[in-house]
C-alpha positions as CSV (number, residue, x, y, z in Angstrom):
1,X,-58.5,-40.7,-75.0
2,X,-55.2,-39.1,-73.5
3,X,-52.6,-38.4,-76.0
4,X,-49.7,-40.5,-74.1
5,X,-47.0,-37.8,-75.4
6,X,-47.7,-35.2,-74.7
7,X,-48.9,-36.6,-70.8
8,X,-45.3,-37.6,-70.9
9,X,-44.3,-34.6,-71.8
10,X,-46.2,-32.6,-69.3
11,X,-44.8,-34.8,-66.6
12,X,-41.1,-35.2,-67.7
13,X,-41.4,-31.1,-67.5
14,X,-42.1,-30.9,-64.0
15,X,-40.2,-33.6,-62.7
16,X,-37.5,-31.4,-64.4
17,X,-38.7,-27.9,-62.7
18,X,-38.5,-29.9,-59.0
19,X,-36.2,-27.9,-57.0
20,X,-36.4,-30.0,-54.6
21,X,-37.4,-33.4,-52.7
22,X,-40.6,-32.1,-51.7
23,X,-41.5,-31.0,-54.9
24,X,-40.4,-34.2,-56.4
25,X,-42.2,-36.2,-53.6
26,X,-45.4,-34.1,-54.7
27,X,-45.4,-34.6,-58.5
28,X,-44.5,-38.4,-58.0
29,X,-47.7,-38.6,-55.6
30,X,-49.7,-36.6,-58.3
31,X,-48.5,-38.5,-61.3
32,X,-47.6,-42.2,-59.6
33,X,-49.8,-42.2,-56.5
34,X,-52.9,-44.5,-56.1
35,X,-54.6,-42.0,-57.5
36,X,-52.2,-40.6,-60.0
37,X,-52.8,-39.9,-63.9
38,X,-51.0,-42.9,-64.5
39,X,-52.0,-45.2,-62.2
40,X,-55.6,-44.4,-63.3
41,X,-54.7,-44.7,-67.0
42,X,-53.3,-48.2,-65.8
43,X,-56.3,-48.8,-64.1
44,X,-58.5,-47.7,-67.3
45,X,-57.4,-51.0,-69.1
46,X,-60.1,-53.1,-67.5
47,X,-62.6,-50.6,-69.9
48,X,-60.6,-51.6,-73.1
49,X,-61.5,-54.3,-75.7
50,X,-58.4,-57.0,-75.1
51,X,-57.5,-56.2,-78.7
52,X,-56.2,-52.6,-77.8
53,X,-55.2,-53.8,-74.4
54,X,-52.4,-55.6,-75.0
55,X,-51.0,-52.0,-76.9
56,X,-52.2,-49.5,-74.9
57,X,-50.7,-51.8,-71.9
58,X,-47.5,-51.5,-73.7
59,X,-47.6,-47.9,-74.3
60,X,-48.9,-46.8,-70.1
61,X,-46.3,-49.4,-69.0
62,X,-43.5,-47.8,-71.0
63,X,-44.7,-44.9,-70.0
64,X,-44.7,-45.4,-66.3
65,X,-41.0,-47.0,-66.6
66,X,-39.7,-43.8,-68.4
67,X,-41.3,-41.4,-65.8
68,X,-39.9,-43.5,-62.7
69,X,-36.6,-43.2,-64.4
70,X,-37.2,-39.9,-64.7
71,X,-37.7,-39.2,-61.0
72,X,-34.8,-41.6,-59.8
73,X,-32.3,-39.2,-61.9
74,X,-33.9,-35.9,-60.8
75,X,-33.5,-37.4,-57.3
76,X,-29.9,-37.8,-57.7
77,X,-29.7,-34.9,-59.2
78,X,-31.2,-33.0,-56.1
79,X,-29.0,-35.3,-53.7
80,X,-26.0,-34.0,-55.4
81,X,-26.6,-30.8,-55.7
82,X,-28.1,-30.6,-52.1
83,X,-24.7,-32.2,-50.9
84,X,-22.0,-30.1,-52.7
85,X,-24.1,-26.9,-51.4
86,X,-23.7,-28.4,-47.5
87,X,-20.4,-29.3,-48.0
88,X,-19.2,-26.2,-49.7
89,X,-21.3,-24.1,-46.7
């Protein structure tokens, strides 16, 4: 089972190391993508007694929420950044 933490962790630290849309673009593929680490934890809920999938839905779906959030302010972030540096050049 994958400890949800420290996944979260992993991927809050790279969105956080992005230096730049690209990279962002590429760890939100990785991590969000049809294929993604989360997608395919969502995915792995059809394989769970409905007891635990009520929880464990809770916990990826939280999870996903916090992560997209992440990316949407890292995104800014970038934007920001990206436009002071044009407009100061």
């Amino acid at each position: 089972m994958v400890n949800i933490k420290d996944l979260e962790k992993n991927i809050l630290v790279e969105v956080s190391n992005a230096k730049s849309l690209q990279d962002l673009q590429s760890i939100k593929l990785k991590e969000l993508g049809k294929k993604g680490r989360i997608s395919l934890l969502m995915k792995s809920l059809s394989d769970v007694s409905n007891v635990d999938k009520k929880s464990l839905g809770k916990l990826y779906n939280e999870l996903r929420i916090k992560i997209i959030e992440a990316f949407e302010v890292k995104e800014q972030e970038i934007d920001t950044v990206g436009g002071l540096v044009f407009y100061i050049a």
